[in-house]
C-alpha positions in Angstrom: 99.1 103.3 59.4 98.8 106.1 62.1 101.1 109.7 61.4 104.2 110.5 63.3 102.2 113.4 65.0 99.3 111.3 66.1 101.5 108.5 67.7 102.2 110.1 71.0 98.3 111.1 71.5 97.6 107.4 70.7 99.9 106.2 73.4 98.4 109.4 75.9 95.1 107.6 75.1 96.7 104.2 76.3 98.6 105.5 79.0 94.9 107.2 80.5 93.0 104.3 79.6 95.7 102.3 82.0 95.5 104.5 84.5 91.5 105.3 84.8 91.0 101.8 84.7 93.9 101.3 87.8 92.1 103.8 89.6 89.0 101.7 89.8 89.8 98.4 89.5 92.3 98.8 92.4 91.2 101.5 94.0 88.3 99.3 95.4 90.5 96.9 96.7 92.6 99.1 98.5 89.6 101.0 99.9 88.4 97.4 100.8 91.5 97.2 103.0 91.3 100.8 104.2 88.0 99.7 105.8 89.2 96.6 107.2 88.0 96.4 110.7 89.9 95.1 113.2 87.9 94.4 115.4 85.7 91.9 113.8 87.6 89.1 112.3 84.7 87.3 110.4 83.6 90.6 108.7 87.1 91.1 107.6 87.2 87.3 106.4 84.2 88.6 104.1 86.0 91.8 102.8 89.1 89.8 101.6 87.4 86.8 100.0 85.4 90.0 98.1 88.9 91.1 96.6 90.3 87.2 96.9 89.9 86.6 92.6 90.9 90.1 91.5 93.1 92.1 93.7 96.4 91.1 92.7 95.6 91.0 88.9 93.8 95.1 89.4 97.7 96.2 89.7 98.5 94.8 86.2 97.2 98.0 85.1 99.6 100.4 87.0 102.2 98.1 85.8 100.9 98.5 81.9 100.7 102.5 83.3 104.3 103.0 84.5 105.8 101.0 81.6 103.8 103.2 78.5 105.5 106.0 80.0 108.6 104.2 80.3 108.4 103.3 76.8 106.8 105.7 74.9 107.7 108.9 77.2 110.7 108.3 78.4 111.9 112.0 79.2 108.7 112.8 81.3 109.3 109.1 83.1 112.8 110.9 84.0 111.2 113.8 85.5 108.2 112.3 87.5 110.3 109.5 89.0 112.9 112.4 89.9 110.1 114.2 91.7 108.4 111.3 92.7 110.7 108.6 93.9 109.7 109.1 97.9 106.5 108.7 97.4 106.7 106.3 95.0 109.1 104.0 97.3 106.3 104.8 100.1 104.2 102.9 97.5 105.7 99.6 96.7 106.2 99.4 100.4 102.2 99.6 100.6 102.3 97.0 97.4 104.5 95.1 99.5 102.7 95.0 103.4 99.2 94.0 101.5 101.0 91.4 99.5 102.4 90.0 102.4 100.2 90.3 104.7 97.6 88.9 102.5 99.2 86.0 102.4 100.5 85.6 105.7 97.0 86.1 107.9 95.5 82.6 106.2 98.7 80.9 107.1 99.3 81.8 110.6 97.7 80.6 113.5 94.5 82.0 114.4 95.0 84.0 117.1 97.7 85.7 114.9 95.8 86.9 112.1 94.7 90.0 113.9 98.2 91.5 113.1 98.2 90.7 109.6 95.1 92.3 109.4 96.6 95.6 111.0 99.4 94.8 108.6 97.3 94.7 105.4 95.0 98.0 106.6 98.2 99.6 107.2 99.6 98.6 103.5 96.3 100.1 102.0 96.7 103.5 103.4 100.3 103.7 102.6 99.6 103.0 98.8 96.1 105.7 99.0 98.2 108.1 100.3 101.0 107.9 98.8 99.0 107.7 95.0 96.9 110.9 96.3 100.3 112.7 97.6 102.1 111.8 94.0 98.4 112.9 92.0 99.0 116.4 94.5 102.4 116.8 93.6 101.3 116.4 90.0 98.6 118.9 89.8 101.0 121.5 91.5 104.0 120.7 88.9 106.2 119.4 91.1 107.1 121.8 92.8 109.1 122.2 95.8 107.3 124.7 97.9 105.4 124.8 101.3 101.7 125.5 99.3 103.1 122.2 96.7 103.4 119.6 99.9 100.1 121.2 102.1 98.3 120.7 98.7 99.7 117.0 98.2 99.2 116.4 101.5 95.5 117.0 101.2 95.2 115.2 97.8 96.8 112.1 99.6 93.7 112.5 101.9 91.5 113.5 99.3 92.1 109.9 97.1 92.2 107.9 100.3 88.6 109.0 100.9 87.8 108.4 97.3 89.2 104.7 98.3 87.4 104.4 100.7 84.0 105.6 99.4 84.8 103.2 95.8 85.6 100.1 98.2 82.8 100.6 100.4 80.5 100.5 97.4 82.2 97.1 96.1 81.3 96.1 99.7 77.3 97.2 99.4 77.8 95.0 95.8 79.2 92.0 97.3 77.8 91.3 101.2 75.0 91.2 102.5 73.3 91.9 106.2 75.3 93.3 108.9 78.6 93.9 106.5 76.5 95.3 104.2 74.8 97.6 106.3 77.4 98.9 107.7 79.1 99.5 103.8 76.2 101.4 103.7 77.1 103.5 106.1 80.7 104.1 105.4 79.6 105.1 101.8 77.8 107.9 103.0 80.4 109.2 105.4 83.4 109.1 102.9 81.0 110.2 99.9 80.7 113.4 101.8 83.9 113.7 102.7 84.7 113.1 99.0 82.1 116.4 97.8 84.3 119.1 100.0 87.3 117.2 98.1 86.0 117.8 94.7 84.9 120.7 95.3 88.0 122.2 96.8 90.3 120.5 93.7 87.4 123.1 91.5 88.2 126.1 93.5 92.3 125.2 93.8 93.1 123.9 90.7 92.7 127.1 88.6 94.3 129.4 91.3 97.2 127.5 91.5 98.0 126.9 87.8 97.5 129.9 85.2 97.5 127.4 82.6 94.4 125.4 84.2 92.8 129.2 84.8 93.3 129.7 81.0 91.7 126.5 80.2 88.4 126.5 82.4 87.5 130.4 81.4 88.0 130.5 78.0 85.6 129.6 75.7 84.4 126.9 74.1 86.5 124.9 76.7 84.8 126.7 80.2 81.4 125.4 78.6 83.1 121.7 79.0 84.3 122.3 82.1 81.1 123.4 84.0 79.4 120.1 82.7 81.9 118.1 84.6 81.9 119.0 88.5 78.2 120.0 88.1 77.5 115.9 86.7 79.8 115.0 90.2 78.0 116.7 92.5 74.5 116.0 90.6 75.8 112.0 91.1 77.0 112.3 94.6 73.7 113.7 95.7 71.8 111.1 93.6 74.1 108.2 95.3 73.5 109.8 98.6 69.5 109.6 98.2 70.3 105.7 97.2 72.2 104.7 99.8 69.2 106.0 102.0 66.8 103.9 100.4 69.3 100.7 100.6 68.8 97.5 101.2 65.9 96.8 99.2 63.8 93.8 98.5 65.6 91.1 96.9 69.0 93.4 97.2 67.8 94.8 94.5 69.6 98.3 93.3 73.2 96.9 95.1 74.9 97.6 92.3 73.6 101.2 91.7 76.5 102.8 94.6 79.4 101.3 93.2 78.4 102.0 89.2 77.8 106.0 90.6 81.3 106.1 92.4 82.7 104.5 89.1 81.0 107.3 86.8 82.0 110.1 89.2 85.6 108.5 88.9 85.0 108.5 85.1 84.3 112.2 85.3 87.1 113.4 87.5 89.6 112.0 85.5 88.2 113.8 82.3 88.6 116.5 84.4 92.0 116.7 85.1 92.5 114.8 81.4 91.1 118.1 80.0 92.7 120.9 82.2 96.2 119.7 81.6 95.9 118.4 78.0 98.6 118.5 75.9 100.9 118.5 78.9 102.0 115.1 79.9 104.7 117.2 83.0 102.4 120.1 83.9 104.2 123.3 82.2 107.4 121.5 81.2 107.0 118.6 78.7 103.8 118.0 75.9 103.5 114.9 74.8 105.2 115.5 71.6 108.3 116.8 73.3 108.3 114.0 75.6 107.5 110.8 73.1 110.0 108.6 71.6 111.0 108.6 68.1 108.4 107.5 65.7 109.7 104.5 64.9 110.0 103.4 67.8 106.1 104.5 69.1 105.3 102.5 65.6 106.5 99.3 66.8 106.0 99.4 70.1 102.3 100.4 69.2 101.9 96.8 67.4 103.0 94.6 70.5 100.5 97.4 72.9 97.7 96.6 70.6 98.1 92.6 71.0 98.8 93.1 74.7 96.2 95.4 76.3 93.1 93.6 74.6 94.4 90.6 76.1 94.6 92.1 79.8 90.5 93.3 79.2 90.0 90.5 78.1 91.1 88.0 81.7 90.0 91.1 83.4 86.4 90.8 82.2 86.4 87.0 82.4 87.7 87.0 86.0 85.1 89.2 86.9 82.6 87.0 85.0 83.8 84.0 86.4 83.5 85.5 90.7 80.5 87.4 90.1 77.9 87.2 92.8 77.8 87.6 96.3 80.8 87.0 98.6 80.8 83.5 100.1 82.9 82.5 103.4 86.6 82.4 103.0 87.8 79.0 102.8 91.7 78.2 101.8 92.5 74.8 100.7 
């Protein structure tokens, strides 16, 4: 059906589709609770019941992530969880305070959910952090130098601003009047802060990694690359002019911040797809070197190809199914 040398790109393709779809699905719910304020317990009541249906189900995806790379590229799992594993604890610990806490501020009494809500803001910048510290650490190879953790250390920054400016356009999406005003708001803080980002990951990137350098000015590929932080910018700007014009009549155009931020998402990822393509460990392992046998991608790619429809397919009917504008929180 597929050839043995096609396999692992097939799975690459699986394991990024996984991913890219992580980063947006949850990323707005962890820039939701990055945004929580804590000083306004109804407003917060609105921004959980806005994540309430989907949150939990988002992470599926960074489960399906992790375990393709288990699977399918099991030396490079070796190696990133080698180089990874602080962060990556730091992470499930995040998982772990939002699950909780989640939980925990609709069961307590009320003058008691204030903590939980400290708990599950706290949980949410853990996880952004640590993700943006682990995508740092990535970019620079891994490796163990002073210029490796200042540049993670700015990445973990970097994506916790992209949180924030994803979640606070799920926010302008779902709410309405005061919460959504002030979404509005937060949107255009964060998407600024987000520009500098991008546009320091442009000027970085290629002076830290020769083979990134080697991709982005040689041709064909540097005609590629020029396309894709111009398109950011060009949609950052155009976001920014919409956020100025928002609300409208009817709250019409809501939906226009969030569908921008997903785009520019869309486009960073190609991005950093393209400048380290066919590398799945930047400078050590391709893809072929780092794929199971053949036989075992083969069958594995059956049981992937039942599995992953069947995830887009609750994802889209959950999302079908809560559509609309947030309503109050109510547990029952």
């Amino acid at each position: 059906m597929f050839a043995d040398q096609d396999l692992p790109i097939i799975f690459a393709g699986l394991m990024a589709l996984s991913i890219i779809v992580y980063a947006i699905l949850d990323g707005y719910d962890l820039g939701v609770g990055i945004l929580l304020p804590l000083e306004n317990d109804k407003q917060a009541d609105q921004m959980i019941a806005s994540i309430g249906p989907f949150w939990d189900a988002n992470e599926t995806w960074l489960v399906l992530a992790v375990g393709l790379m288990l699977i399918a590229f099991p030396s490079a799992h070796s190696v990133i969880l080698k180089a990874l594993y602080i962060p990556t604890a730091f992470m499930l610990i995040g998982l772990i305070l939002r699950g909780v806490a989640f939980d925990f501020r609709a069961k307590v009494a009320q003058v008691n959910k204030h903590r939980w809500n400290q708990v599950f803001k706290l949980g949410s910048v853990i996880t952004s952090c640590s993700q943006g510290y682990m995508l740092g650490s990535f970019v620079m190879g891994f490796e163990s130098s002073l210029t490796a953790y200042l540049f993670a250390s700015l990445s973990a920054l970097g994506v916790t601003c992209a949180y924030a400016l994803i979640g606070s356009g799920w926010l302008i999406l779902k709410t309405t009047e005061d919460l959504q005003l002030k979404a509005i708001e937060w949107a255009k803080f964060s998407g600024k802060i987000s520009f500098v980002g991008i546009l320091a990951v442009c000027v970085v990137n290629p002076l830290i990694n020769q083979f990134v350098f080697e991709r982005w000015t040689t041709a064909p590929f540097a005609y590629f690359v020029v396309i894709i932080p111009f398109a950011c910018f060009t949609l950052l700007f155009v976001g920014h002019l919409v956020l100025k014009q928002l609300p409208l009549k009817n709250d019409s155009g809501c939906w226009l911040p969030f569908m921008i931020i997903v785009v520019v998402y869309l486009f960073c990822f190609c991005g950093l797809a393209f400048s380290f393509y066919p590398y799945v460990v930047p400078g050590q392992l391709t893809i072929w070197q780092a794929a199971s046998a053949p036989e075992s991608l083969r069958f594995i790619l059956y049981g992937a190809l039942v599995v992953i429809p069947c995830i887009l397919a609750y994802t889209v009917f959950s999302y079908r199914v809560f559509w609309g504008k947030v309503e109050d929180l109510r547990y029952y």
